[in-house]
KEKE-8988 format. One record per residue (C-alpha): chain; x, y, z; residue number from 1. Coordinates in steps of 0.25 Angstrom, whole numbers, plus 5000, padded with zeros to 4 digits. Each point is the difference from the previous one (the first is absolute). Last residue first. Example, Ala and Ser with C-alpha at 12.3 -4.5 7.8 and 13.67 -1.06 7.14 Angstrom:
! KEKE-8988
> A,5055,4996,5029,2
> A,4994,4986,5002,1
***
This chain:
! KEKE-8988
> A,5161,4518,5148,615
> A,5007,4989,5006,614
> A,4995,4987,4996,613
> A,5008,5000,4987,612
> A,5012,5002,5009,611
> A,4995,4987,5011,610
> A,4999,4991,4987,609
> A,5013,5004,4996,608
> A,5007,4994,5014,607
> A,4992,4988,5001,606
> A,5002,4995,4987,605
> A,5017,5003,5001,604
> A,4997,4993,5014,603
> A,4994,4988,4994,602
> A,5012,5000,4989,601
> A,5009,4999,5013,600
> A,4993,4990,5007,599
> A,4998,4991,4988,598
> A,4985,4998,4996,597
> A,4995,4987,4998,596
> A,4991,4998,4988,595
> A,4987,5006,4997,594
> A,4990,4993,4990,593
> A,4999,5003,4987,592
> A,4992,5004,4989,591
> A,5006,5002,4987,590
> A,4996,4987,4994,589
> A,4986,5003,5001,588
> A,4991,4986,5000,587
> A,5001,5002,5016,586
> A,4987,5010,5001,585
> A,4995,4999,5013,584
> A,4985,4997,5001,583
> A,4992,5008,5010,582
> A,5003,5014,4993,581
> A,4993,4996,4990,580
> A,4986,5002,5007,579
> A,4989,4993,4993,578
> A,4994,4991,5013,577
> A,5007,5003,5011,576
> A,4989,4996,5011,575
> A,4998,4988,4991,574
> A,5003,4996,4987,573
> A,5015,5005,5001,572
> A,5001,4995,5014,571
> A,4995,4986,4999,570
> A,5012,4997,4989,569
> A,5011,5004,5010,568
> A,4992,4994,5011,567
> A,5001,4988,4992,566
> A,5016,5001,4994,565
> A,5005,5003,5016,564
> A,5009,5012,4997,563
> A,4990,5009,5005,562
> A,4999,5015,4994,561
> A,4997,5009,5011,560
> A,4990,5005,5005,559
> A,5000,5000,5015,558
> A,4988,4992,5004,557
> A,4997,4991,4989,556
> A,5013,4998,4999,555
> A,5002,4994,5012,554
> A,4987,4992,4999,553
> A,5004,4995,4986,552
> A,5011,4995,5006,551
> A,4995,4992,5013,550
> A,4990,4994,4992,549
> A,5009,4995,4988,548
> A,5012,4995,5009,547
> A,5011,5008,4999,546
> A,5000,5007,5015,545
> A,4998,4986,5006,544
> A,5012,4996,4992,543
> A,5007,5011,5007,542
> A,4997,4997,5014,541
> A,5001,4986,4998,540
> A,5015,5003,4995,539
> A,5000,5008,5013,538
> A,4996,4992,5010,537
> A,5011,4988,4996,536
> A,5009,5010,5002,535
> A,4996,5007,5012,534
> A,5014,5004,5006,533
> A,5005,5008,4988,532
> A,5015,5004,4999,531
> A,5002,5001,4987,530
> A,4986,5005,4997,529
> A,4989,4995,4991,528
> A,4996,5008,4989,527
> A,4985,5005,4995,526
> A,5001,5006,4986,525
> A,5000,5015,4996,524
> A,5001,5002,4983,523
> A,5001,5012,4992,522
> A,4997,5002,4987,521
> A,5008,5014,4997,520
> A,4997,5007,4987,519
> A,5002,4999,4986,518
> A,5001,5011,4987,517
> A,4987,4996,4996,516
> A,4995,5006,5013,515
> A,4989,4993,5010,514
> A,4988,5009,4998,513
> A,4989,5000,5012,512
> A,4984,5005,4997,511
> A,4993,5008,5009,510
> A,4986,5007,4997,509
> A,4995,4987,5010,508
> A,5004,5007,5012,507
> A,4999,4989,5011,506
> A,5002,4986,4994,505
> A,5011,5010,4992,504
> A,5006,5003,5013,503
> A,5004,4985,5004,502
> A,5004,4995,4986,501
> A,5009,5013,5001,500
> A,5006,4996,5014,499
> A,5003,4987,4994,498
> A,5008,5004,4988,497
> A,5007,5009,5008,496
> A,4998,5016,4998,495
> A,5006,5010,4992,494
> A,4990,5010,4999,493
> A,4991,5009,4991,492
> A,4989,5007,5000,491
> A,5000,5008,5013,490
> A,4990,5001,5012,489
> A,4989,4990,4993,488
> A,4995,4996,5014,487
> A,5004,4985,4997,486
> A,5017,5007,4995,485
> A,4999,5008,5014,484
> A,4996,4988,5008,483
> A,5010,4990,4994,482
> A,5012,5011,4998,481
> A,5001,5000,5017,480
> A,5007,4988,4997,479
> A,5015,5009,4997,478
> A,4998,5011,4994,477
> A,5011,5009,4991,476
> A,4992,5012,4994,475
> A,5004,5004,4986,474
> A,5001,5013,4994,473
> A,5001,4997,4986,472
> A,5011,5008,4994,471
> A,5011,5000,5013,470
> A,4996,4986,5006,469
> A,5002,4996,4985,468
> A,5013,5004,4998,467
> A,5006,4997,5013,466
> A,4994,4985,4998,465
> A,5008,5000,4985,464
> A,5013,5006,5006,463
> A,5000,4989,5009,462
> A,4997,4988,4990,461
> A,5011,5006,4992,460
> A,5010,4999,5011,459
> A,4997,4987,5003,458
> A,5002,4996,4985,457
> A,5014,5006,5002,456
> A,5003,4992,5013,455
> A,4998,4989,4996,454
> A,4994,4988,5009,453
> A,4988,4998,4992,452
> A,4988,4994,5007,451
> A,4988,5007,4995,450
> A,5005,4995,4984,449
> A,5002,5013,4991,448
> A,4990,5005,4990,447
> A,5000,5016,5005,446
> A,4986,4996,5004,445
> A,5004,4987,5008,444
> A,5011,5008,5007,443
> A,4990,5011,5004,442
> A,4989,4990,5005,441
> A,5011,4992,5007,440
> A,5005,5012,5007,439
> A,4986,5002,5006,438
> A,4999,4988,5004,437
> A,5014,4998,5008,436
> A,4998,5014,5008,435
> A,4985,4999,5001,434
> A,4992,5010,5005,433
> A,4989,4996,4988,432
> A,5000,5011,4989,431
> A,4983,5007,5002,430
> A,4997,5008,4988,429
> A,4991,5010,4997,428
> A,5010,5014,5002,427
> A,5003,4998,4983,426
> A,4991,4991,4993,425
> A,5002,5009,4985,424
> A,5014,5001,5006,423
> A,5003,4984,4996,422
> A,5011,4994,5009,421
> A,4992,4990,5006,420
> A,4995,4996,4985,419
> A,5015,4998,4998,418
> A,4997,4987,5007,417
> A,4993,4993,4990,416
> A,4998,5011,4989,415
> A,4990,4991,4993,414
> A,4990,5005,5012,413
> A,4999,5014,4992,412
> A,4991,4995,4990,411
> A,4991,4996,5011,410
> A,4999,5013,5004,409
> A,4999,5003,5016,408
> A,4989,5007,5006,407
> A,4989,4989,5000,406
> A,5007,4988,5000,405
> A,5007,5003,5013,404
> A,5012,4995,5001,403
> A,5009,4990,5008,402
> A,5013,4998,4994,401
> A,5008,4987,5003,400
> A,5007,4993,5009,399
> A,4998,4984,5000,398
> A,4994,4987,5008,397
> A,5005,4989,5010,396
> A,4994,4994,5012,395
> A,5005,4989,5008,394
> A,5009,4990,4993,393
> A,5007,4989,5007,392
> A,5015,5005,5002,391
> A,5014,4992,5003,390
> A,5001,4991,4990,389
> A,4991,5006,4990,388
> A,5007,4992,4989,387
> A,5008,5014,4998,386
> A,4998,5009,5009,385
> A,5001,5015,4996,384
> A,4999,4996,4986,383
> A,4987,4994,5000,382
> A,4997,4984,5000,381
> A,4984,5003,5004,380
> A,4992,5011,4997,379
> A,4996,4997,4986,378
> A,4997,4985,5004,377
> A,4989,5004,5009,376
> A,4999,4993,5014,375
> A,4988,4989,5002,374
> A,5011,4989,5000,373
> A,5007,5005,5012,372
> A,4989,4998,5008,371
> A,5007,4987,5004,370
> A,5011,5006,5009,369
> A,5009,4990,5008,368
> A,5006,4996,4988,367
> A,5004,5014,4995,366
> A,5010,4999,5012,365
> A,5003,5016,5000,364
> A,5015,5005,5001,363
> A,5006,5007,5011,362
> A,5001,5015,5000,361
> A,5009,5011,5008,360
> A,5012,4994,4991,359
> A,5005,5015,4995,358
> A,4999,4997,4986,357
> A,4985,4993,5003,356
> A,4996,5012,5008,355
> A,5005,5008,4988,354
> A,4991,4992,4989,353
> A,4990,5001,5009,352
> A,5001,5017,5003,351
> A,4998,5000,4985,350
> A,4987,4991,4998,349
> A,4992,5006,5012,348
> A,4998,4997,5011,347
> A,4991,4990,5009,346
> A,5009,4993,5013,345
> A,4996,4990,5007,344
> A,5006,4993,5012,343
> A,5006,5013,5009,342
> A,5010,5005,5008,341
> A,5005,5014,5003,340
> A,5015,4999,4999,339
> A,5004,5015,4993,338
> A,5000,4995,4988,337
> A,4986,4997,4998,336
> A,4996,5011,5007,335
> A,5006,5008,4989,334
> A,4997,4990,4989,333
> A,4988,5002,5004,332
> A,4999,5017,4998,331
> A,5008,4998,4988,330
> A,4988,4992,4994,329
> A,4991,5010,5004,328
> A,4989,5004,5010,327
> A,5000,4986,5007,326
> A,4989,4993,5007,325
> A,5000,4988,5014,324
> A,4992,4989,5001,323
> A,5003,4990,5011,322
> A,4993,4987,4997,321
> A,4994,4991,5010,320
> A,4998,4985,4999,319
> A,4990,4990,4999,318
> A,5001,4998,4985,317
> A,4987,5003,4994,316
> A,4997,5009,5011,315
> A,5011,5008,4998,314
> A,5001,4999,4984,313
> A,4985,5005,5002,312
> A,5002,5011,5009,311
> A,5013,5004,4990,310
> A,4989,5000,4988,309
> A,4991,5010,5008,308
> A,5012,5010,4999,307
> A,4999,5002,4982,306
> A,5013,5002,4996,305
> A,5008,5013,4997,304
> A,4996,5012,5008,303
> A,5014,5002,5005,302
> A,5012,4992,4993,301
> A,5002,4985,5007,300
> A,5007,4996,5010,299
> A,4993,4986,5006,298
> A,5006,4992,5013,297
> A,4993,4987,5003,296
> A,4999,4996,5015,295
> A,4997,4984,5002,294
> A,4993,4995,5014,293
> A,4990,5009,4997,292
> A,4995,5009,5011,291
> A,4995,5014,4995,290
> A,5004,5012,5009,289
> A,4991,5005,5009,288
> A,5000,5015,5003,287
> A,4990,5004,4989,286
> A,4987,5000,5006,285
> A,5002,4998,5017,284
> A,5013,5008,5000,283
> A,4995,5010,4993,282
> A,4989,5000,5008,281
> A,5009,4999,5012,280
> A,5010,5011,4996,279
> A,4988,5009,4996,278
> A,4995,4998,5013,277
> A,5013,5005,5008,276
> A,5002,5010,4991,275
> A,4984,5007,5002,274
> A,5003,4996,5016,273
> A,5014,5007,5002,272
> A,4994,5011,4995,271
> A,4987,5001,5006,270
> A,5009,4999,5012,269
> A,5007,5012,4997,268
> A,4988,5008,4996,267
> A,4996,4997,5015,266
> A,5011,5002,5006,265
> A,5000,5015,4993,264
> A,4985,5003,5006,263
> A,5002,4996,5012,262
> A,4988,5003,5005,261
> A,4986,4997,4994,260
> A,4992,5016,5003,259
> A,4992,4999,4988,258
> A,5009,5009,4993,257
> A,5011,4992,5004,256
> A,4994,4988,4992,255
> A,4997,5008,4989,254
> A,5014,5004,4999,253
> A,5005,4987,5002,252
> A,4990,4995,4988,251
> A,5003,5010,4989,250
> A,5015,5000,5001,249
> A,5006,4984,5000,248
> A,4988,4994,4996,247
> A,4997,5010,4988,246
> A,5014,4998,4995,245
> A,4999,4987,5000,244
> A,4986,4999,4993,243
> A,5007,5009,4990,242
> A,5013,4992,4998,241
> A,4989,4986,4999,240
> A,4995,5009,4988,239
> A,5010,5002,4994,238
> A,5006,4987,4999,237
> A,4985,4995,4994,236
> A,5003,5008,4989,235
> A,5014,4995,4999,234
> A,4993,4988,4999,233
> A,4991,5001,4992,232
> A,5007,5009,4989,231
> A,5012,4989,4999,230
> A,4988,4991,4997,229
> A,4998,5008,4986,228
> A,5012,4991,4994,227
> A,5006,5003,4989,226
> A,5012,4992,4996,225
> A,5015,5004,5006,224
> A,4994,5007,5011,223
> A,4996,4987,5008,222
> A,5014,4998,5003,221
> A,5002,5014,5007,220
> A,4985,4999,5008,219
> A,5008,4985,5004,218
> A,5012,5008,5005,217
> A,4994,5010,5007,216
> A,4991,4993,5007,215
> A,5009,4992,5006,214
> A,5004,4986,4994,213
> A,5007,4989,5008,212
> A,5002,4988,4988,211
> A,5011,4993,5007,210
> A,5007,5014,4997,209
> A,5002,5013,5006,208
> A,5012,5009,5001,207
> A,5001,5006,4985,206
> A,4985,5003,4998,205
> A,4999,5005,5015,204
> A,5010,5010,4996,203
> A,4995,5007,4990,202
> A,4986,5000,5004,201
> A,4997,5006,5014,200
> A,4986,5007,5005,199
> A,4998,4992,5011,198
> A,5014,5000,5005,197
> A,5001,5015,4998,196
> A,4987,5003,5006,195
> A,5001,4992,5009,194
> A,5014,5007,5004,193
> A,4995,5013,4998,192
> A,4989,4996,5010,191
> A,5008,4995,5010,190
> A,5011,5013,4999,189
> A,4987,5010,5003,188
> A,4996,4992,5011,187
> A,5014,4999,5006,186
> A,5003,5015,4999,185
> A,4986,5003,5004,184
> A,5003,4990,5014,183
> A,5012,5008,5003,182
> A,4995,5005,5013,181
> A,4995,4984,5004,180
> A,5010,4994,4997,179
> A,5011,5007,5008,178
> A,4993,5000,5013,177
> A,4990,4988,5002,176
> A,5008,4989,4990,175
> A,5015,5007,5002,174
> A,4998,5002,5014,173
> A,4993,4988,5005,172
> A,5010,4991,4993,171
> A,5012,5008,5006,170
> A,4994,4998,5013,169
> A,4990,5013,5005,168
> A,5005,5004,5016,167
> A,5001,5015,5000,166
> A,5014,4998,4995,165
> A,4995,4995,4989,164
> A,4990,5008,4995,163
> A,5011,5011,5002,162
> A,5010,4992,4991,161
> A,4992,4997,4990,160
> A,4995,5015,4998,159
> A,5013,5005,5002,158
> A,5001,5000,4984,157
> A,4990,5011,5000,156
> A,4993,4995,4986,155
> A,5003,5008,4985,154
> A,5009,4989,4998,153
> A,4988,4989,5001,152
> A,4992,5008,4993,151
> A,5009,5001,4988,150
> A,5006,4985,5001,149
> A,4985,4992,4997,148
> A,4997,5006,4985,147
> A,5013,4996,4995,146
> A,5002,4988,5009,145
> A,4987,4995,4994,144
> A,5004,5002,4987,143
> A,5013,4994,5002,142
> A,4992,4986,5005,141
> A,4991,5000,4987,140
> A,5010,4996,4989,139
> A,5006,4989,5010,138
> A,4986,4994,5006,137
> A,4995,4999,4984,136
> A,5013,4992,4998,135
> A,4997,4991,5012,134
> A,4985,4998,4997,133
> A,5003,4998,4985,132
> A,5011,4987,5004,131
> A,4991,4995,5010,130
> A,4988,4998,4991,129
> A,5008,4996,4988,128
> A,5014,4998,4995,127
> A,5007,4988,5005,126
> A,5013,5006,5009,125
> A,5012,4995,4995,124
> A,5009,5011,5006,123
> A,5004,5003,4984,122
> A,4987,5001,4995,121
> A,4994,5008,5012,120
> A,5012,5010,4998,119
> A,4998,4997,4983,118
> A,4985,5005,5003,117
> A,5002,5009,5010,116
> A,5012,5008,4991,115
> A,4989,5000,4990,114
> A,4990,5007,5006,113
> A,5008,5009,5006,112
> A,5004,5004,4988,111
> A,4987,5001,4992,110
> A,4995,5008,5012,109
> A,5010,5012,4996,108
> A,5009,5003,5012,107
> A,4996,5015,5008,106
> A,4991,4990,5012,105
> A,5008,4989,5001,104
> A,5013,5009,5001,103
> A,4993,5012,5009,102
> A,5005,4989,5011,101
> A,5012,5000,5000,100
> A,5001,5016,5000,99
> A,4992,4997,5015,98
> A,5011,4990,5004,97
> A,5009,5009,4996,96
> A,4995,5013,5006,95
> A,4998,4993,5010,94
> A,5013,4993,5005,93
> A,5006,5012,4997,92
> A,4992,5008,5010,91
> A,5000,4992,5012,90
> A,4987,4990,4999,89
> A,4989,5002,5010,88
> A,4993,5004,4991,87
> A,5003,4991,4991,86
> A,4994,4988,5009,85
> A,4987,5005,5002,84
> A,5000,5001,4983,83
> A,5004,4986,5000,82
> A,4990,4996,5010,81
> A,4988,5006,4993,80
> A,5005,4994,4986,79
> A,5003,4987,5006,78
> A,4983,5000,5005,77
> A,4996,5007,4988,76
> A,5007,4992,4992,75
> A,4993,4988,5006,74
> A,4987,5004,5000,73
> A,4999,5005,4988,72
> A,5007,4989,4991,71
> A,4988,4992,5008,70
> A,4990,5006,4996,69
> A,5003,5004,4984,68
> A,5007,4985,5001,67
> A,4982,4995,5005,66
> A,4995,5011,4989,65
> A,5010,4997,4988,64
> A,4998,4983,5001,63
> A,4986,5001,5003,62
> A,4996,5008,4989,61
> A,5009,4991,4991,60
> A,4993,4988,5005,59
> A,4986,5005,4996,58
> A,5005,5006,4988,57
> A,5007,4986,4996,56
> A,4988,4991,5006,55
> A,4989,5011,4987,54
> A,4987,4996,5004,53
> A,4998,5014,5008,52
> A,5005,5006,4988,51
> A,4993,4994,4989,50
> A,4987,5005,5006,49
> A,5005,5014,5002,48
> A,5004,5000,4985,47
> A,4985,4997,4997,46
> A,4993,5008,5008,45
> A,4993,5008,4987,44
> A,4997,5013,4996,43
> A,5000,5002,4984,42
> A,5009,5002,4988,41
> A,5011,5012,5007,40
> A,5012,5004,4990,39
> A,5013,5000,5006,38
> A,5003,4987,5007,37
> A,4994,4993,4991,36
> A,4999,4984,5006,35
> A,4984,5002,4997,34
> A,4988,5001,5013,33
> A,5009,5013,5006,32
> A,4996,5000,5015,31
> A,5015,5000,5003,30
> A,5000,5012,4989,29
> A,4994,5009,5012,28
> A,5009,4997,5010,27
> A,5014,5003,4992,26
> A,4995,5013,4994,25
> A,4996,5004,5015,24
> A,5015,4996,5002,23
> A,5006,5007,4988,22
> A,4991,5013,5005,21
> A,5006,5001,5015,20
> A,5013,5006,4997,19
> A,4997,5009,4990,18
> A,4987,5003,5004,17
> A,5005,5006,5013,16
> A,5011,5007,4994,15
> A,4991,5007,4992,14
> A,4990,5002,5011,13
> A,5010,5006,5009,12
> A,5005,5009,4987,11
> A,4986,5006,4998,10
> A,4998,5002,5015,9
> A,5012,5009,4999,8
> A,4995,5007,4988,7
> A,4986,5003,5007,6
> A,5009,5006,5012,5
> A,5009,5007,4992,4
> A,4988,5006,4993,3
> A,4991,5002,5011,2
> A,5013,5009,5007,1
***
């Protein structure tokens, strides 16, 4: 009996550590002194700092708490009545209003996202505040109804009727009757619908827009670089759940104990009045939008420019600019396509040249950008768009091999790219999740050009992945390979030029190796939509972004290479000084840059990619 009691004790801390261990990890590496988010140099305040004087968490927060609220509220009101309803319901009314409404609930979130978005889209709706409120009212609605319906059917159903006849109005029957023996059913649905709202990603990211952010969405973006604030905040999540929790069911208790009646009122109102100051604080910090008389809007990658430039352009120019971030190219297209508006756009040399082909792009007045002289010659007149018509230059670099110098032979790095498939590093190598990279690194070691269309070559490219996912083990990563490749995790990994300049500034037992064989140099520019309503505004914006200070702040702060010639030439004697990786090889005549991929070939790419990822 002591064993199986011991061994029950055993699996409740088990469990218990399971669940609760990530977030104690969490909590302590937000007092971490260095951006590591695995190995601990000293206790400092530092993240918390940069958080409360980060706007876009601030307004973020707001944002997620004040539609958390008010999603609630609603939903549980139409959830409440529709559930009443049902009941009352015949049978085959019901059973298929009630099949109905599993629907929301059993359909992947990436579907509903996207059918709000082309719904919003289509209705004309502007995507922002409104727009997330009213999708997070949708998804939460059922379950309310779900958690409402039982105790409403387990009910007498001449319970209204009886109040009634005894005098009640309708009104006073539902509210002093019905309401108040369901009242678990309805608490229980509002708090799975904060809780959904609150804690909502997917469909938030495809419904918002005018730069409305919920947590969610900014913690997403921030995880494309390392960025310890994350720690902070979701630190500091945790512990206003806890002050929560402790208001909700230490302090009624306490107060019952001491003889305060009403103990359940009570807990209601504190409720009501924790919600009803958050709103207002929110409201109060964050709930202001700035006033220009001109509104600029930016898409740009996440984690890709430095924010305190946009506070200058504002006050420079007396205007506001909406700032919203990408995952990937495809994801911006997507919204792109879908009727979302915006002025600027920063991808990358591929998704250009199709924006141009699909005439989502209007060409740049060179005249009205004088910086245009401080641009590098080398990344100018490229083959994605000739004469830069449509694109100023943003930010462009390499993929390469990022090794340590330690493990790796240096008579080995002559293999280029073969040196990824060399067994004597097997199971120490980080491939980049990247359908379009990875086939490029396979295509420029078999000696082909990344941007061959036949079908043959393809086929060899794929069989040469499968090969080396089966000798050396690989493990494909997406930006989480920063972290790992500073704490020394594996020895090798395909990173971008940039990345690598960044990780070596950290890990100085790194060195990067772009291929004989050639690579991708890729370029991202700043465009200027077809349908831009800011024009003027947005050639200053990008000559602004080109001007000497401006870039070699940018740079400065996300690391990569500039394509303004002096914070080019700043960066490798300064914070880069004597990492190769900063400077793009463009004397080998093997490199390339990606070109346009026709739906069918992108599908063919697409369809290998997912076999070689399925072990």
């Amino acid at each position: 009996m002591k064993k199986k009691s011991f061994f029950s004790r055993f699996y409740v801390v088990l469990c218990l550590a399971f669940f609760y261990l990530p977030i104690l990890v969490t909590m302590i590496f937000s007092f971490n002194s260095s951006k590591s988010l695995t190995h601990l140099t000293g206790f400092s305040l530092r993240w918390y700092q940069e958080l409360i004087s980060n706007v876009e968490i601030s307004k973020a927060v707001y944002v997620s708490v004040s539609v958390a609220i008010l999603a609630t509220v609603i939903s549980t009101v139409l959830g409440t009545i529709t559930a009443i309803g049902l009941s009352r319901s015949r049978k085959v009314v019901r059973d298929l209003l009630m099949n109905v409404n599993e629907i929301p609930i059993l359909n992947p979130e990436i579907v509903t996202a996207i059918g709000l978005m082309l719904l919003f889209s289509s209705i004309g709706f502007r995507k922002g505040y409104v727009t997330m409120l009213l999708a997070h009212i949708a998804f939460c609605t059922p379950y309310v109804i779900t958690s409402v319906y039982p105790k409403v059917r387990s009910l007498d159903p001449n319970l209204a009727n009886a109040a009634m006849d005894l005098g009640a109005s309708p009104y006073e029957a539902l509210t002093k009757v019905i309401v108040p023996m369901i009242k678990e059913g309805i608490f229980a649905g509002a708090l799975l619908a904060f809780t959904m709202s609150f804690d909502d990603f997917v469909i938030s990211y495809f419904v918002s827009g005018n730069g409305v952010k919920n947590i969610s969405i900014v913690v997403y973006n921030m995880t494309k670089r390392i960025n310890p604030t994350i720690n902070a905040l979701s630190t500091l999540v945790i512990l206003v759940i806890i002050v929560v929790l402790v208001l909700m069911n230490v302090v009624p208790a306490v107060m019952a104990k001491r003889g305060y009646k009403g103990g359940a009122s009570r807990r209601t109102r504190i409720i009501a009045a924790a919600a009803a100051v958050v709103l207002c604080a929110g409201l109060i910090r964050c709930g202001s939008v700035a006033s220009g008389h001109h509104v600029l809007k930016v898409y740009n990658a996440g984690e890709y420019i430095d924010l305190s430039l946009l506070e200058e352009f504002e006050e420079e120019y007396g205007c506001t600019v909406i700032y919203e971030t990408f995952e990937s190219n495809e994801m911006m297209y997507t919204k792109l396509s879908s009727g979302e508006s915006y002025d600027i756009l920063i991808p990358s040399d591929y998704m250009i040249e199709r924006l141009i082909k699909e005439d989502y792009l209007q060409p740049i007045d060179w005249d009205l950008i004088p910086n245009r002289e401080n641009l590098l010659p080398d990344v100018l007149d490229r083959a994605y768009d000739p004469g830069n018509k449509y694109g100023c230059p943003y930010f462009w670099g390499t993929v390469g091999i990022l090794y340590n110098t330690n493990v790796i032979d240096e008579e080995d790095l002559s293999q280029g790219w073969e040196l990824l498939r060399n067994t004597k590093y097997k199971g120490d190598l980080y491939m980049y999740d990247s359908e379009r990279d990875s086939f490029m690194i396979a295509l420029k070691a078999l000696g082909y050009s990344m941007n061959t269309t036949s079908e043959q070559e393809i086929e060899d490219a794929y069989n040469w992945l499968i090969e080396q996912r089966d000798t050396m083990e690989p493990i494909y990563a997406g930006d989480d390979v920063i972290d790992n490749m500073i704490s020394g995790n594996k020895s090798m990994a395909v990173v971008y030029s940039g990345d690598a300049s960044y990780i070596i500034s950290e890990n100085d037992e790194l060195d990067y190796l772009t291929p004989g064989q050639g690579t991708n140099v890729w370029y991202d520019a700043m465009v200027i939509t077809r349908d831009c309503s800011e024009v003027d505004l947005a050639h200053d914006f990008i000559n602004f972004m080109i001007s000497e200070e401006s870039a070699l702040a940018n740079t400065e702060e996300v690391g990569y290479t500039s394509t303004v010639s002096s914070a080019f030439e700043e960066m490798k004697v300064g914070t880069y000084e004597g990492i190769s990786s900063y400077i793009p090889d463009i004397e080998n005549p093997d490199n390339e840059i990606f070109a346009y991929q026709e739906p069918k070939i992108k599908q063919r790419y697409a369809e290998l990619w997912t076999k070689v990822k399925a072990q």
